[in-house]
Structure formats: structure tokens, C-alpha cells
C-alpha positions as CSV (number, residue, x, y, z in Angstrom):
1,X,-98.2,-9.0,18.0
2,X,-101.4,-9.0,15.5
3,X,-101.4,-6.2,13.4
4,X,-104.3,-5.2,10.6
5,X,-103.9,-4.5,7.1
6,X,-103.5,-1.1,7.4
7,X,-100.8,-0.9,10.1
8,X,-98.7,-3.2,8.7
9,X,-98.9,-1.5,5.6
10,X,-98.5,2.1,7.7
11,X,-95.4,0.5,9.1
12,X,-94.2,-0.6,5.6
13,X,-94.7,3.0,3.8
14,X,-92.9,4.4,6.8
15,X,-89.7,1.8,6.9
16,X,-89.8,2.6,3.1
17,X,-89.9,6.6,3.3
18,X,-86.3,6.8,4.0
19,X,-85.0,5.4,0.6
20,X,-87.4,7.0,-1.6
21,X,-84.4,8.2,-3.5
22,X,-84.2,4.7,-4.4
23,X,-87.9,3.9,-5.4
24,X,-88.0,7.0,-7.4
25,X,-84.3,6.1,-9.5
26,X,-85.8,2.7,-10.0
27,X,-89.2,3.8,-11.4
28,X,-87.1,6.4,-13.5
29,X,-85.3,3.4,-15.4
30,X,-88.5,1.4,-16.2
31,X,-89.9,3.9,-17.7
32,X,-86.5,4.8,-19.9
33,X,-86.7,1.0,-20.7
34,X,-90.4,1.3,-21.5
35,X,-91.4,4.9,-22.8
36,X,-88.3,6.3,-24.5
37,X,-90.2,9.0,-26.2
38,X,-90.8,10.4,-22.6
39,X,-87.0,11.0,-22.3
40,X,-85.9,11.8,-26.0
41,X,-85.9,15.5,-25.4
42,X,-84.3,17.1,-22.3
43,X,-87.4,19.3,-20.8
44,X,-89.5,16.4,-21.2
45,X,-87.4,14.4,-19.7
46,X,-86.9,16.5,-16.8
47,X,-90.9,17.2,-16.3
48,X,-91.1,13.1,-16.3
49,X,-88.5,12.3,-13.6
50,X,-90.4,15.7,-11.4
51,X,-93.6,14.1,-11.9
52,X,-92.5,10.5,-10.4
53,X,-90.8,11.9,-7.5
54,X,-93.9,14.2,-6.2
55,X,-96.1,11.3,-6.9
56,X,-94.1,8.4,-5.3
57,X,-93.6,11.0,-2.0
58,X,-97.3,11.1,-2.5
59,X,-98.1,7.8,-2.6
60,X,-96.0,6.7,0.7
61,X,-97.1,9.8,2.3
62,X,-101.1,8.7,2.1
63,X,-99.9,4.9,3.0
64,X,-98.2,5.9,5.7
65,X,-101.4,8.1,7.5
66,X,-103.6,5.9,6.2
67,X,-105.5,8.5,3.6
68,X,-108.1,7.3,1.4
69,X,-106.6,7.4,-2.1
70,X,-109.5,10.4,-3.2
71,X,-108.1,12.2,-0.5
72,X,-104.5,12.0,-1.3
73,X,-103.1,15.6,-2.3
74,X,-101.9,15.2,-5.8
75,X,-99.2,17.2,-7.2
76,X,-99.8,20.9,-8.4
77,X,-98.2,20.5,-11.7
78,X,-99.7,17.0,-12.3
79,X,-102.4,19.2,-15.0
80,X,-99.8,21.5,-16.2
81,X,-97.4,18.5,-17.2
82,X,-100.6,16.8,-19.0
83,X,-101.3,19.7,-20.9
84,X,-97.1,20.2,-21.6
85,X,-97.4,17.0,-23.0
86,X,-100.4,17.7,-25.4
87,X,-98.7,20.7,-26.5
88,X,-94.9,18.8,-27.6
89,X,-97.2,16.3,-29.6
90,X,-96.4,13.3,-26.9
91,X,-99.7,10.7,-27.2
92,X,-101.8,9.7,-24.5
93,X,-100.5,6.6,-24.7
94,X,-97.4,7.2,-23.5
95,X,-98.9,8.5,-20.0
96,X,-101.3,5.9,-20.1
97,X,-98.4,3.5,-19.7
98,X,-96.0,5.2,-17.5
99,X,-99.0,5.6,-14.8
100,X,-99.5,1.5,-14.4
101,X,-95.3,0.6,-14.7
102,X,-94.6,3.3,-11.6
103,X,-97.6,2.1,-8.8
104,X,-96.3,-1.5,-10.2
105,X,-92.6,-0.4,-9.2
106,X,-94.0,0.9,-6.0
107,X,-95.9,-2.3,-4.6
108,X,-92.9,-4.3,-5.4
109,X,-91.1,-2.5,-3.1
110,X,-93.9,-2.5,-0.4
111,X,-94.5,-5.9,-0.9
112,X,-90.7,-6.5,-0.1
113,X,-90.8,-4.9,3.2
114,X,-93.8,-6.6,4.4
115,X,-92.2,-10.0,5.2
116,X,-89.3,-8.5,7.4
117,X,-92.2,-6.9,9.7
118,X,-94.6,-10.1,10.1
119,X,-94.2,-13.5,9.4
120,X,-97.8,-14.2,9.5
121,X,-98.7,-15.3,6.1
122,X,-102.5,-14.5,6.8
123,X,-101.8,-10.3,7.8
124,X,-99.1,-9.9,4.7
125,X,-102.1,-11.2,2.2
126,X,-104.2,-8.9,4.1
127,X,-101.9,-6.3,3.5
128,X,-101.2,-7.2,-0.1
129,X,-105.0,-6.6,-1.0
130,X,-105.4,-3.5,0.6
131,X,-102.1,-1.9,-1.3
132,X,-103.4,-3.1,-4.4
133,X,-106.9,-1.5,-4.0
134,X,-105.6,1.7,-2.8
135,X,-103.1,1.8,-5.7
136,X,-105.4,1.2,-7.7
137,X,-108.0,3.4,-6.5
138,X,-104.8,6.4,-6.9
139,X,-103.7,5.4,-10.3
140,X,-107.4,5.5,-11.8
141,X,-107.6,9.3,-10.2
142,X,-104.4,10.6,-11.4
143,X,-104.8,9.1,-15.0
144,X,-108.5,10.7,-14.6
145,X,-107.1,13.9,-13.7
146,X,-103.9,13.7,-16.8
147,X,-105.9,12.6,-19.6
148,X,-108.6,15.2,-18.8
149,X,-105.7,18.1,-18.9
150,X,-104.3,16.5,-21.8
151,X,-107.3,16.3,-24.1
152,X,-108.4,20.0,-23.2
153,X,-105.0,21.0,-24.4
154,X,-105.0,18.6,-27.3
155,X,-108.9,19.7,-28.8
156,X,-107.3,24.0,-28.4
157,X,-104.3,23.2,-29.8
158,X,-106.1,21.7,-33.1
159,X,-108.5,24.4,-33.2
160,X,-105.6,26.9,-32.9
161,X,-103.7,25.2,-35.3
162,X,-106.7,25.0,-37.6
163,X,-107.6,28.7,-37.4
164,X,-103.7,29.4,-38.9
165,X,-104.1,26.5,-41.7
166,X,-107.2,28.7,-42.5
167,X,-105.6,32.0,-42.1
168,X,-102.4,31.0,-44.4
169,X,-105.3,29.9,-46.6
170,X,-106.5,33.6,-46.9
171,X,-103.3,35.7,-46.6
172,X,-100.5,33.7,-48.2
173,X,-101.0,33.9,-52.1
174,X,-103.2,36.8,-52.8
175,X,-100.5,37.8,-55.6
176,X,-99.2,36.0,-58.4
177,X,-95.7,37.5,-57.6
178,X,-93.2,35.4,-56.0
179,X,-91.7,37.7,-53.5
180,X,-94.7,39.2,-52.2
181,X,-96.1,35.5,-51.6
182,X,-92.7,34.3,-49.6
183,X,-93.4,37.4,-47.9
184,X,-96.7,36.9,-46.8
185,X,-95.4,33.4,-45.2
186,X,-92.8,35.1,-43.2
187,X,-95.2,37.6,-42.0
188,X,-98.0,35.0,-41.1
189,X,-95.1,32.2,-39.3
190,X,-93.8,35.4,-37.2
191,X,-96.8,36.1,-35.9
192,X,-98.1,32.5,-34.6
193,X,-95.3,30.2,-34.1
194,X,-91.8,31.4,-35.1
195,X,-89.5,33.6,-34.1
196,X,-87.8,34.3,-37.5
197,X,-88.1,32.9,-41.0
198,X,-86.2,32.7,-44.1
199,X,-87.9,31.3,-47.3
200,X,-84.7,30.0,-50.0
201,X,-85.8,28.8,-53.4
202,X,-83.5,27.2,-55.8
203,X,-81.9,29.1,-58.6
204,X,-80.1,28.5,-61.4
205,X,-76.4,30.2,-61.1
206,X,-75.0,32.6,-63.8
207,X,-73.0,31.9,-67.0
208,X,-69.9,33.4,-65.5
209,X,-70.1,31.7,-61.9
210,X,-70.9,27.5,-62.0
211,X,-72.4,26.3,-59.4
212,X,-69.4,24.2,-56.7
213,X,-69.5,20.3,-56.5
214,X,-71.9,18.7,-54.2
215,X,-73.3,22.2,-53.7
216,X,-77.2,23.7,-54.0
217,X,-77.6,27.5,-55.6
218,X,-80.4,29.0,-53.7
219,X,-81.8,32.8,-53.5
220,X,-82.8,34.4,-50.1
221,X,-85.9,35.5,-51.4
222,X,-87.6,36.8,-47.7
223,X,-86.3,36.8,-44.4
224,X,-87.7,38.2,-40.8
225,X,-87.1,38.3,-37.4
226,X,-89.1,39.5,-33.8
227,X,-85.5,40.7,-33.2
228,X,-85.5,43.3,-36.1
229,X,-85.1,46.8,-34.9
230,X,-83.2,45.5,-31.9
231,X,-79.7,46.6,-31.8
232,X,-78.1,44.0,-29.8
233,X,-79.6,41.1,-32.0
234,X,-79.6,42.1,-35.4
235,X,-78.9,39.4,-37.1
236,X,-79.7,35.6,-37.2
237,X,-76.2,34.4,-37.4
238,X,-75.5,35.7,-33.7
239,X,-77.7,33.0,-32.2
240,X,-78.2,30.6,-34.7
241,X,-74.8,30.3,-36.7
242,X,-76.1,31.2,-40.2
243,X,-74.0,33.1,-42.3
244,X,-75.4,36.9,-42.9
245,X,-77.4,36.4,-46.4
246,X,-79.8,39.6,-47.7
247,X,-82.7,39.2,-49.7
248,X,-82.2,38.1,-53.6
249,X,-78.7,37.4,-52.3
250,X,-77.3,33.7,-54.0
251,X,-76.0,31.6,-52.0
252,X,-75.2,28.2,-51.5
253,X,-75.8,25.4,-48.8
254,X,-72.8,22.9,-48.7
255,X,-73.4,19.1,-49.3
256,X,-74.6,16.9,-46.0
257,X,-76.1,20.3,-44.1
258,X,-79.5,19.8,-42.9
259,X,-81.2,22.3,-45.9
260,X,-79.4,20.6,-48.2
261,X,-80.7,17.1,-47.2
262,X,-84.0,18.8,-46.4
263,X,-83.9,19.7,-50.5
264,X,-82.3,16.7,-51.5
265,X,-85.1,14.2,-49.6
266,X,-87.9,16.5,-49.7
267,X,-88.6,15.2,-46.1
268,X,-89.2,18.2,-43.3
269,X,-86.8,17.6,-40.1
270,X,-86.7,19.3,-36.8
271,X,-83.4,20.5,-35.1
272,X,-82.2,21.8,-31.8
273,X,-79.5,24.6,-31.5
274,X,-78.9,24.3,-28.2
275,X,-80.8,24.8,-24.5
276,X,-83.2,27.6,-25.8
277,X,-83.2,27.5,-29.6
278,X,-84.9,25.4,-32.3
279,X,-85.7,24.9,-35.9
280,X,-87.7,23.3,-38.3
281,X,-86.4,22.4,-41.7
282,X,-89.7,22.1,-44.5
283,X,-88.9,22.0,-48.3
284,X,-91.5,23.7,-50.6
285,X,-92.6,20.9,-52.8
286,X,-95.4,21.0,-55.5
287,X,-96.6,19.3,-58.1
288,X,-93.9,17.0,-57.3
289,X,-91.5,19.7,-57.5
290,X,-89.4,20.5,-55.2
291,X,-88.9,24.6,-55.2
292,X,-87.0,25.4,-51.9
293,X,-86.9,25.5,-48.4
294,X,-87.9,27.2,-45.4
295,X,-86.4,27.6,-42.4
296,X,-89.0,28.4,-39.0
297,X,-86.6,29.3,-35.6
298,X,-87.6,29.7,-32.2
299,X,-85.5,30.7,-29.5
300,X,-87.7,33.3,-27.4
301,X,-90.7,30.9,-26.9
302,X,-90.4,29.2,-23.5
303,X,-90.8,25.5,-25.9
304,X,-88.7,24.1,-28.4
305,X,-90.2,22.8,-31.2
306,X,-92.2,19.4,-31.1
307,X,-93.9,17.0,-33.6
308,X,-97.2,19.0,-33.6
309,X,-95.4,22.6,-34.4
310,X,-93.3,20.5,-37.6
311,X,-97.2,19.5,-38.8
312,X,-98.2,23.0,-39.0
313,X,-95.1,24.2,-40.5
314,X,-95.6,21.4,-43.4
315,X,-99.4,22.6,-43.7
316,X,-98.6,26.3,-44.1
317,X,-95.6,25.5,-46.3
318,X,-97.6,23.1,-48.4
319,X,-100.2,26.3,-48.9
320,X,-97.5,28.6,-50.1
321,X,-95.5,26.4,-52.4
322,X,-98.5,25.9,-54.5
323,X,-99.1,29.7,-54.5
324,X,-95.0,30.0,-55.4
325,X,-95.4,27.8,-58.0
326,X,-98.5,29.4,-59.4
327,X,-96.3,32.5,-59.7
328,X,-93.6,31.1,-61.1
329,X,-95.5,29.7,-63.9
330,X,-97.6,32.9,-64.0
331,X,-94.1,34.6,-64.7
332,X,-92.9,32.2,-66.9
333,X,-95.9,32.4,-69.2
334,X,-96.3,36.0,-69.2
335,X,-92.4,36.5,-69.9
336,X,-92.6,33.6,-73.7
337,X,-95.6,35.7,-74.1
338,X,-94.1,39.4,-74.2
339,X,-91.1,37.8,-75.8
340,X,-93.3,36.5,-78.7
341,X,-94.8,39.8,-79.3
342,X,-92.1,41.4,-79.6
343,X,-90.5,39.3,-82.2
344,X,-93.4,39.7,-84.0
345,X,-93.1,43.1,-84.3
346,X,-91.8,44.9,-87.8
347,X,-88.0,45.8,-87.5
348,X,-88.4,48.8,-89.8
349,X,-91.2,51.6,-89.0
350,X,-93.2,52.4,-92.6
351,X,-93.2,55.8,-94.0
352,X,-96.2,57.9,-93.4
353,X,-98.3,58.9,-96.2
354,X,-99.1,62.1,-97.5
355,X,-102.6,62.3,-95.6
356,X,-101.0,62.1,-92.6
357,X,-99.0,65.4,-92.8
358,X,-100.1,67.9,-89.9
359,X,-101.1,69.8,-92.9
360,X,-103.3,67.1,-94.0
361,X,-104.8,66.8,-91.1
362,X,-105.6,70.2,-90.1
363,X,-109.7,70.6,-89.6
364,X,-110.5,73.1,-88.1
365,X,-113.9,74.4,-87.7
366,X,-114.5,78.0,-86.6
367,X,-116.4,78.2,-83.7
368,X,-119.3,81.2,-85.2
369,X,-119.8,79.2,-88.4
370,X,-120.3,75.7,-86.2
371,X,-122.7,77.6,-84.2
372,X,-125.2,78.5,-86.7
373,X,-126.8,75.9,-88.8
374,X,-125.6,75.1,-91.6
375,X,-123.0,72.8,-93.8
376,X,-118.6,74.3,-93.0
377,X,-116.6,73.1,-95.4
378,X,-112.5,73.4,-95.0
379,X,-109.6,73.2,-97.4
380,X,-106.3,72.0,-96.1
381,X,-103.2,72.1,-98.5
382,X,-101.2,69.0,-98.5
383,X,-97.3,69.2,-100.1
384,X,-97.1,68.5,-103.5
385,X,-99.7,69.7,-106.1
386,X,-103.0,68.9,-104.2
387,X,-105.5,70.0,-101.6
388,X,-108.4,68.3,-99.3
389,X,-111.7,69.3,-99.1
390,X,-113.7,68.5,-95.9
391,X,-117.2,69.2,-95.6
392,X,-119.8,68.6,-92.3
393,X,-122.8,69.6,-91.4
394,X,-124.5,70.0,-88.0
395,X,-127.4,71.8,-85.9
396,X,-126.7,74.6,-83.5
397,X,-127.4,71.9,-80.7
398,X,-124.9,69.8,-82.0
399,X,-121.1,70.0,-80.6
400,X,-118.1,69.9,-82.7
401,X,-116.5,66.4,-83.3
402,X,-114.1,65.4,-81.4
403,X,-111.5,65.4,-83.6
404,X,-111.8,68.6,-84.4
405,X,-108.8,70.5,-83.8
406,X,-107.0,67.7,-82.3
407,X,-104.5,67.6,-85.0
408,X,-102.4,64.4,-86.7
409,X,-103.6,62.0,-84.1
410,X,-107.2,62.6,-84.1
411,X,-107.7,63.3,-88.1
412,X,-109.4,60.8,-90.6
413,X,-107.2,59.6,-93.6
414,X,-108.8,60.5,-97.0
415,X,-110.6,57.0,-97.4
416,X,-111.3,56.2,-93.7
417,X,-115.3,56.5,-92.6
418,X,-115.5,58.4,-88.9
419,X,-118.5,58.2,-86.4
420,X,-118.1,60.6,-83.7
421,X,-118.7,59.3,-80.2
422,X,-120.7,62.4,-79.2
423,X,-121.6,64.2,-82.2
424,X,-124.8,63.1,-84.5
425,X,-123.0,63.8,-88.2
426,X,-121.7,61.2,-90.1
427,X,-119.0,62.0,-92.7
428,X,-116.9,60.4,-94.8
429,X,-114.3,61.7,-97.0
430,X,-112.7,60.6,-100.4
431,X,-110.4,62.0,-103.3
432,X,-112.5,62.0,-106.1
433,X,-111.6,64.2,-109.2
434,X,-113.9,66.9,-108.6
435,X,-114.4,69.7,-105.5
436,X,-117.9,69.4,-103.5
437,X,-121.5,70.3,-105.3
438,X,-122.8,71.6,-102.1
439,X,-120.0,74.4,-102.5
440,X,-121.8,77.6,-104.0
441,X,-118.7,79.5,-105.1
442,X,-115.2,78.7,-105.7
443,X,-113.2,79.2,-102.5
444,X,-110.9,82.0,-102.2
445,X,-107.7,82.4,-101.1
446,X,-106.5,81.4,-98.0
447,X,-106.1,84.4,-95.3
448,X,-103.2,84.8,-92.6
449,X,-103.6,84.1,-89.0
450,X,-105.5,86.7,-87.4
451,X,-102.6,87.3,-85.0
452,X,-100.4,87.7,-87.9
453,X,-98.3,85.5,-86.5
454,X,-96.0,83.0,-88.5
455,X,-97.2,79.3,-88.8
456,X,-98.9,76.7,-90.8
457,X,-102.1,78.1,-93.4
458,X,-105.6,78.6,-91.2
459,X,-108.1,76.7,-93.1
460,X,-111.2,79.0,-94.8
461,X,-114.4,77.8,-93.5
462,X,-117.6,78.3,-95.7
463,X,-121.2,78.3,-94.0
464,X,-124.1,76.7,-96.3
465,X,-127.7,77.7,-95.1
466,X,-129.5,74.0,-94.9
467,X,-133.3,73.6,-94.6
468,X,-135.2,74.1,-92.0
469,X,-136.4,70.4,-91.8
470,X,-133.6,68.8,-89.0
471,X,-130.8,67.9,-91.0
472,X,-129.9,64.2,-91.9
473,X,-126.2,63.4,-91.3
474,X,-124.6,64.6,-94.2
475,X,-121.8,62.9,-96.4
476,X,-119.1,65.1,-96.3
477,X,-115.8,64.3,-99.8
478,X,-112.7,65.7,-100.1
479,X,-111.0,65.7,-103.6
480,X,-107.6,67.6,-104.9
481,X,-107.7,70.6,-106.6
């Protein structure tokens, strides 16, 4: 019996449909042979053998009716794996390749089952160039369809992953202390792609406690978690095996463990810790320093961890070390510097002179003779044998000075030269050998306090009319007498 290309090739889908199984475990292992990277990591690996069973059913399905290849029902998920792929850092490439090496499995086994349903050479070539068309025809619209979804999800993912490079930029290192920067790391990896964070820099160990063989002293300097203020998972050791280690806490990583290489190498790794969790492993290295490490876990995000997430991690922990390590010098340079001032301080305080006595020191203008115009002159005793004169002179608009009143601190010492901030006189004083000319009498003795209480002497103040031209600061000396 004659039959045309597309029976025999109906005929051929349809004695093939039964052992699908068989196609689909064959076009699994080429593509383990071929692609490895599609089958390195279980939930890829399980999305790839999903994805050439629906579309080998597919493909013998539209054969078998003889459907026109655009009108061949793809598979639902065929977009969703695309972008899946995008997002675990998988290249194009690799789909590229796998789409070609499954139709080729395919038409070797249709081209198999032609021969047992004809003999005649001339309907079998027929047949041969139809299934090659119409394979061809389906593998240019699925790979149409993939690499679409794919490079949608790619170009998002790089402008997400650019808008937290730029956001780390602003928020991590706004202080030059060391804490507060590991701190703002923590906070910014928690929010965007981790679900806890502990930031570890190396520290030197104390005098009394040396550091084990083979062993790396490091200080917990921040930690956080999403699972913080939940009762039932309260620590990260539950689900991820560390041991329990608070903030400044020392500790230590044993030799061979994957922080330890990660510090040793200076070389960022990614780890899984079982069906739901992951980490990634980045040392803080700048200047060609290498400060510590952090540690990024996931384990309520739907993913692990992929190439693309450990890229971002190293971007945002390249941003941070240097702001680390600007602090650290910052503290280091500030620390010599307040220990060189201080050894250069005197060990031994000098002893005060006589000026300096509150006695000395005690101006005090009254406030009905500084009112008036006019020249006040004071005389302050000072222990031993000798007194101070002080003499000023101002207008009625002019306030007192400010250190008037103010005792010790605010006082001039016998050969210092004062200008008041907010008071036009200029004075100066000295200890020349003889009392004021301005004076027209001899002072007379001192009084007692008004309120007869106990206490140091009240200085006398003495009112000199001055002319009624506005007065030119006056020069104001002090001698003993």
C-alpha cells in the first residue's frame, strides 16, 4: 500500500508513543553527556528532565495528528524554566545546545521506525524530509520562545542587581566606625537577598590566651536574621549547624572549614546545606588585605543560591571592606594620635601664681557707679604685702565686661592686655610702683559686705566724672600698695 509522507510519519509517531519512556531517558543522557552544568544542581536538574519529557510528548503528539509545528501546544512552564534559568546564572548557551541534541535524539528514533512500516526507499526519503522540516520548524519556535523569557529575566535581574550595588554604595559606610559599617551590610544583605548574615573580621588573640594550631582568631562583629523575634528559630545553629557566637564574641574557625579556606585563599565559594538551605562564603579583602569574612544564608527563599547571587555578594562585600578598612585605619590613626598627646603632656601641674588667687581676681564693678559715666576703679588685696589696682572706664550705654564678676576663670593676670567681645573699653593692667593718677583721693578702707555676712573683702569702687566729649577707651594699671 502507498502511503504519503505524512502518514507514514503519523504511523511512525504513533508506533513510537508507546515507549516514550524510552526516548525521553535516552534524550536525558545526552544531554548529561553534553550539558553537565544543566544537571550540577538538583532543582535544575529536575526542571531539565520536566522540560524534555513535556516536549518530547509534544513533539510525537503534533506528528502523530499531523499539526503544523506553529500550532503545536508548547509546554506551560517552557517561559517559566527560561527565566529559572536566567535567574541561577545558567548561559544561554547551554539551552541553545540542549534544544538541537533532543529533536536530534528524536528523529533518530523516528527515522528507525520508518523502515519496519515501508520498504519503499522513495516514501521513507519522503518521510525523512518532512520530519526534518517540521523539527525544525518546532525547534526554531521553542528556542524563540526560551531565549526571549530568558533575556527578559536576565536584563531585570542586572538592573535589580545594579540598583543594590548602588544602594550598598549609599548606605554601607556612612561612618568611619567599624561596627556600625558591618552593621549596615547585614541590614542591606537581609533585606535583598539573604536570609541572615554574620560579618567575622580577624583579630588578634589576647596575651593570656594563644591562638590553637592551624586555627584563625576572628570577632563576630554583626549578625542578623529574618528569624529574629521568632521563638521557634532563634538561632542560626538550629538550621545551619553554626555554633551559637554573640557579637564581639572571639572565636575561632578550625583548619580545612570552608571560612577558614575562604580566609586562607581569599577566593568567595558557594555551599549547599541541604534540600532548602544555602550559603555563600566571601572574604573582605582590601588593599590586598584580607580583613574577614562574611557569611550570606538562605533557606526561606524558594532558590538556593547560584553563580549570579555569589557576584552580588562579592560586589557588596567589595564596597564594605573598603569602608572597614577605612575605619580601621581611621581608628588606628586617631588612637597613635591621642596617645601622642598625651605623652606629651607635663607629668607635674605648675603652681599658680599669686595673680591668680580668687582674691586677685576679684573685679567687681557695682552696678550704680557702671551706670553713670564715668572712670570705677577697684582695689583687690592679694596675700602677702601687696594690693591691685584696676581702673575702667565706660559710657552709660556701654555694658559691663564680661569678665566682670566672673571670678578666677574669667580675670586678667596683672601683665595680660584684655579686649572684651561686647564691650567698647580697652584696658590693660600692670604693677608699676605707683597707684593710678586718675585717682583723686587716696582710697579708704575697705567696708564689710552689706549683708554683714562672713566672706572674702568687697572691693571699693570709685566713680571719676569724665568729659563730656565720648570717651576714648581708657588704659586702665594696677600697681601694689
Amino acid at each position: 500500500m502507498d502511503l504519503t509522507a505524512d502518514s507514514l510519519l503519523s504511523r511512525a509517531a504513533h508506533e513510537l508513543s508507546p515507549r516514550a519512556d524510552e526516548v525521553i531517558h535516552d534524550v536525558e543522557q545526552c544531554l548529561r553527556r553534553e550539558i553537565p552544568e544543566l544537571w550540577d544542581e538538583p532543582d535544575i536538574a529536575q526542571m531539565t528532565r520536566e522540560n524534555v519529557a513535556e516536549h518530547v510528548v509534544a513533539l510525537l503528539f503534533g506528528i502523530e495528528h499531523s499539526i503544523e509545528p506553529r500550532r503545536i501546544d508548547q509546554p506551560a512552564a517552557d517561559a517559566e524554566r527560561a527565566r529559572r534559568l536566567a535567574q541561577r546564572g545558567k548561559p544561554v548557551t547551554a539551552m541553545l545546545r540542549a534544544f538541537p541534541l533532543a529533536h536530534a535524539r528524536v528523529l533518530d528514533r523516528l527515522l528507525e521506525e520508518l523502515p519496519r512500516l515501508t520498504s519503499d526507499a522513495e516514501s521513507i526519503n519522503a518521510a525523512a524530509r518532512k520530519l526534518i522540516a517540521l523539527s525544525i520548524a518546532y525547534m526554531a519556535r521553542t528556542s524563540e520562545t526560551g531565549v526571549l523569557a530568558f533575556q527578559e529575566e536576565r536584563d531585570r535581574q542586572l538592573q535589580w542587581r545594579l540598583s543594590v550595588v548602588n544602594e550598598a554604595s549609599v548606605r554601607v559606610g556612612t561612618t568611619l566606625d567599624i561596627a556600625r559599617t558591618a552593621q549596615e551590610l547585614v541590614d542591606l544583605a537581609t533585606e535583598h537577598f539573604a536570609d541572615a548574615v554574620t560579618v567575622d573580621l580577624l583579630d588578634m588573640p589576647s596575651g593570656d590566651e594563644p591562638p590553637a594550631k592551624g586555627t584563625l582568631v576572628v570577632r563576630r562583629i554583626a549578625q542578623q536574621s529574618v528569624m529574629d523575634g521568632y521563638p521557634e528559630t532563634t538561632s542560626l545553629e538550629a538550621i545551619y549547624g553554626e555554633l551559637p557566637v554573640s557579637p564581639q564574641q572571639v572565636h575561632r574557625y578550625p583548619d580545612g572549614s570552608p571560612p577558614a579556606r575562604a580566609l586562607a585563599t581569599g577566593r568567595p565559594s558557594r555551599h549547599h546545606l541541604g534540600p532548602s538551605a544555602s550559603m555563600l562564603l566571601v572574604p573582605l579583602c582590601a588593599r590586598g588585605t584580607t580583613l574577614g569574612v562574611v557569611q550570606f544564608f538562605r533557606h526561606h527563599r524558594p532558590d538556593a543560591y547560584g553563580d549570579e547571587d555569589l557576584l552580588l555578594a562579592q560586589e557588596v562585600a567589595a564596597r564594605a571592606a573598603v569602608a572597614i578598612d577605612n575605619a580601621r585605619r581611621y581608628t588606628h590613626a586617631r588612637a597613635t594620635a591621642l596617645t601622642l598627646q598625651r605623652s606629651l603632656l607635663p607629668r607635674r601641674h605648675p603652681r599658680s601664681p599669686p595673680w591668680r588667687s580668687p582674691a586677685a581676681t576679684c573685679l567687681l564693678p557695682p552696678s550704680s557707679a557702671w551706670a553713670a559715666t564715668g572712670t570705677t576703679s577697684s582695689r583687690c588685696p592679694v596675700p602677702g604685702s601687696h594690693s591691685w589696682w584696676a581702673t575702667w572706664s565706660a559710657t552709660a550705654s556701654t555694658p559691663p565686661p564680661p569678665w566682670a564678676g566672673c571670678g578666677p576663670p574669667c580675670a586678667p593676670s596683672p601683665t595680660s592686655t584684655c579686649r572684651p567681645t561686647n564691650s567698647s573699653p580697652t584696658w590693660t593692667t600692670s604693677s608699676s610702683a605707683c597707684p593710678p593718677k586718675s585717682l583723686p583721693k587716696p582710697l579708704p578702707k575697705r567696708t564689710p559686705n552689706p549683708q554683714g555676712t562672713s566672706g572674702p573683702p568687697a572691693c571699693t569702687p570709685y566713680t571719676i566724672p569724665s568729659p563730656a566729649a565720648a570717651p576714648s577707651p581708657a588704659r586702665a594699671t594696677c600697681c601694689p600698695s
